[in-house]
N, CA, C and O atoms as a GROMACS GRO file, in nm:
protein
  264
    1UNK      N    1   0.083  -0.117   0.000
    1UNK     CA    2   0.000   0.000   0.000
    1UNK      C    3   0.089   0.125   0.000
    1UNK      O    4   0.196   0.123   0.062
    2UNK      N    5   0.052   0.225  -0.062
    2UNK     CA    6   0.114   0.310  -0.074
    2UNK      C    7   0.099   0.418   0.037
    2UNK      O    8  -0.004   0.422   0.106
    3UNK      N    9   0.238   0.534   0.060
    3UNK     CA   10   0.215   0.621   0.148
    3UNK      C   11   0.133   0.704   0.133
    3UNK      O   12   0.128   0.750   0.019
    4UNK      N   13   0.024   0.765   0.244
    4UNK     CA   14  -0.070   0.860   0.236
    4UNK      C   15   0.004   0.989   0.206
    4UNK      O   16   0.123   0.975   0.234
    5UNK      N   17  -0.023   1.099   0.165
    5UNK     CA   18   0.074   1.197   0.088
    5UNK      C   19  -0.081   1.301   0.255
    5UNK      O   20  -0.200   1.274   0.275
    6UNK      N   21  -0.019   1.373   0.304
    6UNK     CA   22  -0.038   1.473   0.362
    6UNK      C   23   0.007   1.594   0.320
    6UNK      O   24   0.126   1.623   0.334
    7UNK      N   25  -0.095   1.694   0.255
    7UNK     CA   26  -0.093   1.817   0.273
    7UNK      C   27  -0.082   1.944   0.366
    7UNK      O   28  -0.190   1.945   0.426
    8UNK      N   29  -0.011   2.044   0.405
    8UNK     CA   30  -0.050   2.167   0.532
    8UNK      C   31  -0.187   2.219   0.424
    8UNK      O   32  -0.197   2.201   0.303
    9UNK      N   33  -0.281   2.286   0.515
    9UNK     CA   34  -0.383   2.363   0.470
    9UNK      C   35  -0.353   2.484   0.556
    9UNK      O   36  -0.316   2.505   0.672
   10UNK      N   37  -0.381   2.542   0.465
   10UNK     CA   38  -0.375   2.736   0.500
   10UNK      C   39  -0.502   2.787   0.555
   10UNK      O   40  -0.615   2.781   0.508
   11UNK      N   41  -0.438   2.862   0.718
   11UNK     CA   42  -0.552   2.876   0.790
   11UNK      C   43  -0.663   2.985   0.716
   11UNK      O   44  -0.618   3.064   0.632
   12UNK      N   45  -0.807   2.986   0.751
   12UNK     CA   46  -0.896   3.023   0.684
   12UNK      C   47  -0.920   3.164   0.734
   12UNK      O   48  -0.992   3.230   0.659
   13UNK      N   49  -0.873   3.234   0.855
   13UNK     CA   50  -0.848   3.350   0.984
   13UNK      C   51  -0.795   3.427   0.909
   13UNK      O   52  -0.826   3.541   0.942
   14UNK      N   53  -0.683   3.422   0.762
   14UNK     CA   54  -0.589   3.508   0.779
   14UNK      C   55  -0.649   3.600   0.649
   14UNK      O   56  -0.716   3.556   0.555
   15UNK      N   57  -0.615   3.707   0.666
   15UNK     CA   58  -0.682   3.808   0.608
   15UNK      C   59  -0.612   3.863   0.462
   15UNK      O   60  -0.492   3.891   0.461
   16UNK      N   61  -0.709   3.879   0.320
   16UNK     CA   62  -0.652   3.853   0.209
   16UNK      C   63  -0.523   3.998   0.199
   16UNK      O   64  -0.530   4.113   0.242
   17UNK      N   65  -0.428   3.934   0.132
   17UNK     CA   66  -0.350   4.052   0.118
   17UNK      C   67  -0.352   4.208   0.066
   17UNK      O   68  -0.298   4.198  -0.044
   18UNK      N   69  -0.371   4.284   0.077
   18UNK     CA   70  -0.427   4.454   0.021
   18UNK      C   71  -0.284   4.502  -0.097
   18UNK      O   72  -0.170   4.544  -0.078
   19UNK      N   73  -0.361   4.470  -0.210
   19UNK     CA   74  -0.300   4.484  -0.351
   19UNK      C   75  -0.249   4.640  -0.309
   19UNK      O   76  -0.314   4.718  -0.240
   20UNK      N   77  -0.116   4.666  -0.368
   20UNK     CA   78  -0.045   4.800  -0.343
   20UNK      C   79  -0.052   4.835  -0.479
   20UNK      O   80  -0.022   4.764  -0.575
   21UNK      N   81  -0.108   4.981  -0.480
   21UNK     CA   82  -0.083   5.101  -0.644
   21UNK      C   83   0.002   5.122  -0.630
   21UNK      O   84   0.058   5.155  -0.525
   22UNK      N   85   0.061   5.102  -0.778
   22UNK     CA   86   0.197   5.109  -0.841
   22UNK      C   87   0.162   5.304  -0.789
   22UNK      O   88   0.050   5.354  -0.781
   23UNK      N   89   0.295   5.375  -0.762
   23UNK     CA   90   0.303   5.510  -0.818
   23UNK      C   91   0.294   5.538  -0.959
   23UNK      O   92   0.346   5.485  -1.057
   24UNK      N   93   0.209   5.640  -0.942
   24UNK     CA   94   0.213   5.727  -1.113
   24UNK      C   95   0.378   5.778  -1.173
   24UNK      O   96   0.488   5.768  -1.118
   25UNK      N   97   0.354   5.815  -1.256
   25UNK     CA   98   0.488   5.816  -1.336
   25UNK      C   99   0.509   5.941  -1.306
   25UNK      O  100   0.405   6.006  -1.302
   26UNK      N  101   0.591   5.990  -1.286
   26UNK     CA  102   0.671   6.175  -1.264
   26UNK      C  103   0.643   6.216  -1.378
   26UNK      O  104   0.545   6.290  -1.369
   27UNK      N  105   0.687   6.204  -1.508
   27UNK     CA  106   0.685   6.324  -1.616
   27UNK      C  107   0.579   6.362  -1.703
   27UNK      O  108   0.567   6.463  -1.772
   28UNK      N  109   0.472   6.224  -1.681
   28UNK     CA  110   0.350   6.257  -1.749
   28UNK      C  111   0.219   6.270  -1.645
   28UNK      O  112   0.106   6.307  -1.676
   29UNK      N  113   0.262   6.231  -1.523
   29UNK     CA  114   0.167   6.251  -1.395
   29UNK      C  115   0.035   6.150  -1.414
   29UNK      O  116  -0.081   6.167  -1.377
   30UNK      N  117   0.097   6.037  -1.490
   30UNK     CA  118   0.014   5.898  -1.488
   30UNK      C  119  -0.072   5.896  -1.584
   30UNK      O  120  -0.147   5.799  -1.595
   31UNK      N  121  -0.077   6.008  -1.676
   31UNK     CA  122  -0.184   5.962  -1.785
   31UNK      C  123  -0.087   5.910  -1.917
   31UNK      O  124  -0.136   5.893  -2.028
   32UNK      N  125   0.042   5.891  -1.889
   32UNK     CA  126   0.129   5.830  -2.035
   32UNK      C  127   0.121   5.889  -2.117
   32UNK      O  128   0.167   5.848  -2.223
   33UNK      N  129   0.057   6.016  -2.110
   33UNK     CA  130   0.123   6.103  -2.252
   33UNK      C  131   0.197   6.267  -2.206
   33UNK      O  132   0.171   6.306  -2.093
   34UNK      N  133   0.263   6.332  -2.271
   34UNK     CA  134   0.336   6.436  -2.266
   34UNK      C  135   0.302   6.487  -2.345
   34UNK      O  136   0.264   6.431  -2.448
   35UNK      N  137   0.302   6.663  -2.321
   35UNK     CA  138   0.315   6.750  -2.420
   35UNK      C  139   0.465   6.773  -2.542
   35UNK      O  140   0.566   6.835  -2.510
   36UNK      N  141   0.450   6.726  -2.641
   36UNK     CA  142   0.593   6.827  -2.713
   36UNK      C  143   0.574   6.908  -2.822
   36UNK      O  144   0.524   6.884  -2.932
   37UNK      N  145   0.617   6.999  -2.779
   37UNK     CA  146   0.605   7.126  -2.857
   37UNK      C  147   0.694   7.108  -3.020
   37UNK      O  148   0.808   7.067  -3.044
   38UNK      N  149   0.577   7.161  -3.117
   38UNK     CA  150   0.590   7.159  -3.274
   38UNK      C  151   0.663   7.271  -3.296
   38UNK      O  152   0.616   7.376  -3.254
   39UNK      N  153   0.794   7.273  -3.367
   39UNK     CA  154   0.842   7.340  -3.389
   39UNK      C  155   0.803   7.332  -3.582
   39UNK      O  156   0.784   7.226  -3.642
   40UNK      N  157   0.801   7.472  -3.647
   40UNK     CA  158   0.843   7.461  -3.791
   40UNK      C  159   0.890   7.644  -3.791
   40UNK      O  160   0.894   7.735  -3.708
   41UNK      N  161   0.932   7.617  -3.997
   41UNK     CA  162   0.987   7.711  -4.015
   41UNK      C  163   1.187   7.694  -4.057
   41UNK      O  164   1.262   7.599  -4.031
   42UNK      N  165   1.214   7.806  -4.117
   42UNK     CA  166   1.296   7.799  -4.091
   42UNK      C  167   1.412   7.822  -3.891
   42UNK      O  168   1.504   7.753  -3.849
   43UNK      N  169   1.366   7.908  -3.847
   43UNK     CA  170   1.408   7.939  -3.753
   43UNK      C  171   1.338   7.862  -3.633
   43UNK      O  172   1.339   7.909  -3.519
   44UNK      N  173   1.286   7.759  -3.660
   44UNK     CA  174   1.205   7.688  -3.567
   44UNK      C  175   1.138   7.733  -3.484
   44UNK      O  176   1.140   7.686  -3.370
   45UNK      N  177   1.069   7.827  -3.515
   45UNK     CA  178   0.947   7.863  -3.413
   45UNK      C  179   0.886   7.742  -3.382
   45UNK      O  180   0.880   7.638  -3.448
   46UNK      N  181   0.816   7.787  -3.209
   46UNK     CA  182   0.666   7.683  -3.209
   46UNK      C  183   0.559   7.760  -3.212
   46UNK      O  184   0.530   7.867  -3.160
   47UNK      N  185   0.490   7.664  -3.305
   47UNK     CA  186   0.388   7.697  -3.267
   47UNK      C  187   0.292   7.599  -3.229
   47UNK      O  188   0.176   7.636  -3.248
   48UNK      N  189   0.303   7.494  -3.186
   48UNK     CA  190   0.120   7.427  -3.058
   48UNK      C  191   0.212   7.299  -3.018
   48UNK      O  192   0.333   7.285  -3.031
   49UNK      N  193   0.116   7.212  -2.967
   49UNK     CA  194   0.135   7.132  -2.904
   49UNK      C  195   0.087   6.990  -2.913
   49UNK      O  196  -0.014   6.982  -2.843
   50UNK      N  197   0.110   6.898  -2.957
   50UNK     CA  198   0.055   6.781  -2.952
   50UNK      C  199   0.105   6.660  -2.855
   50UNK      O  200   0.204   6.689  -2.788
   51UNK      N  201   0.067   6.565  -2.841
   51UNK     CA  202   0.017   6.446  -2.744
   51UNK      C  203   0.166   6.337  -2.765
   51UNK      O  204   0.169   6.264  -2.864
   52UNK      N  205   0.246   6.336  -2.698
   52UNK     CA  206   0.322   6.218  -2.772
   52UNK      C  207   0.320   6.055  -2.655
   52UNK      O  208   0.208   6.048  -2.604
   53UNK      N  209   0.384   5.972  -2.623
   53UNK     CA  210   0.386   5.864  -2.521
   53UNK      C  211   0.535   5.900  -2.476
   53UNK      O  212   0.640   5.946  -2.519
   54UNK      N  213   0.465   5.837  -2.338
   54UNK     CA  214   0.615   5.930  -2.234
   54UNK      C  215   0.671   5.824  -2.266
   54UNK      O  216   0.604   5.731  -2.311
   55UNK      N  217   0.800   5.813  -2.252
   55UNK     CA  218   0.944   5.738  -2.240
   55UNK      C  219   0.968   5.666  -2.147
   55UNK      O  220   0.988   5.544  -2.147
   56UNK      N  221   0.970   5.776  -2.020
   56UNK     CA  222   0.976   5.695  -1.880
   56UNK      C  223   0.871   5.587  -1.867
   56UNK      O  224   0.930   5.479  -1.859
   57UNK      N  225   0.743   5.572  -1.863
   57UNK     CA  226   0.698   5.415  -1.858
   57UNK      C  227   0.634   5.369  -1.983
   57UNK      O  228   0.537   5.293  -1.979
   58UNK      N  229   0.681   5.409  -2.083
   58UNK     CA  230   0.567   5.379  -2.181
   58UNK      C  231   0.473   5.358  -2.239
   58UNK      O  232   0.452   5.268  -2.321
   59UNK      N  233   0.398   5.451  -2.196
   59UNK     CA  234   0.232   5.507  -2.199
   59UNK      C  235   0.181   5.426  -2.065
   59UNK      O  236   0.060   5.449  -2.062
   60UNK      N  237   0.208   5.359  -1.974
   60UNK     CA  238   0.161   5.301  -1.896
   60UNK      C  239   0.111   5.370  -1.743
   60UNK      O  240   0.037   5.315  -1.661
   61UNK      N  241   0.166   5.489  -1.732
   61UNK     CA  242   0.142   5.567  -1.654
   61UNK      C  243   0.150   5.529  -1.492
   61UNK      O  244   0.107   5.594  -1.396
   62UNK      N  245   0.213   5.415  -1.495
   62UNK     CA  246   0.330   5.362  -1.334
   62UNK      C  247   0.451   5.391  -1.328
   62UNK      O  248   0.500   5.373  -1.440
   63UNK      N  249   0.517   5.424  -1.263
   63UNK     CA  250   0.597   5.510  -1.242
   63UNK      C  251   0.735   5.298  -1.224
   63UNK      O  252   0.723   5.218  -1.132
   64UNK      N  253   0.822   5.286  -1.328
   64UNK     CA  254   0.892   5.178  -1.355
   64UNK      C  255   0.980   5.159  -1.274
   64UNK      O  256   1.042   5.053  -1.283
   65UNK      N  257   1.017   5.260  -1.165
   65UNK     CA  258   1.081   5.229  -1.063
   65UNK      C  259   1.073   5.232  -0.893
   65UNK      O  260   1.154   5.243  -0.801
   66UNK      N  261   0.917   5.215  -0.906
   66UNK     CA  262   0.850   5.146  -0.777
   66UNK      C  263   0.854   5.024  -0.761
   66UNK      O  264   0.802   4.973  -0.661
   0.00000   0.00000   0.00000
């Protein structure tokens, strides 16, 4: 006959773990996108602004070194 294989069971008391938020990202302040300014012209003026994906987390808006 073979050996009975015994399992530990995990007490049922202990209370579920509380998931931690990542920090937001510093340079886009967690929404993953940045402003960069359009330059044209010869002398490169700007003029406006469009939407680009931050660098630091890559549009993900957690901050990659928490």
């Amino acid at each position: 006959m073979a050996p009975r294989r015994t399992a530990t069971k995990t007490p049922k008391n202990t209370p579920a773990p509380v998931p931690i938020e990542p920090a937001p990202c510093q340079p886009c302040g967690g929404t993953g996108n940045v402003a960069i300014t359009v330059r044209v012209g010869r002398k490169r003026r700007p003029v406006g602004q469009q939407d680009g994906l931050c660098l630091n987390c890559l549009g993900s808006g957690t901050d990659p070194d928490a």
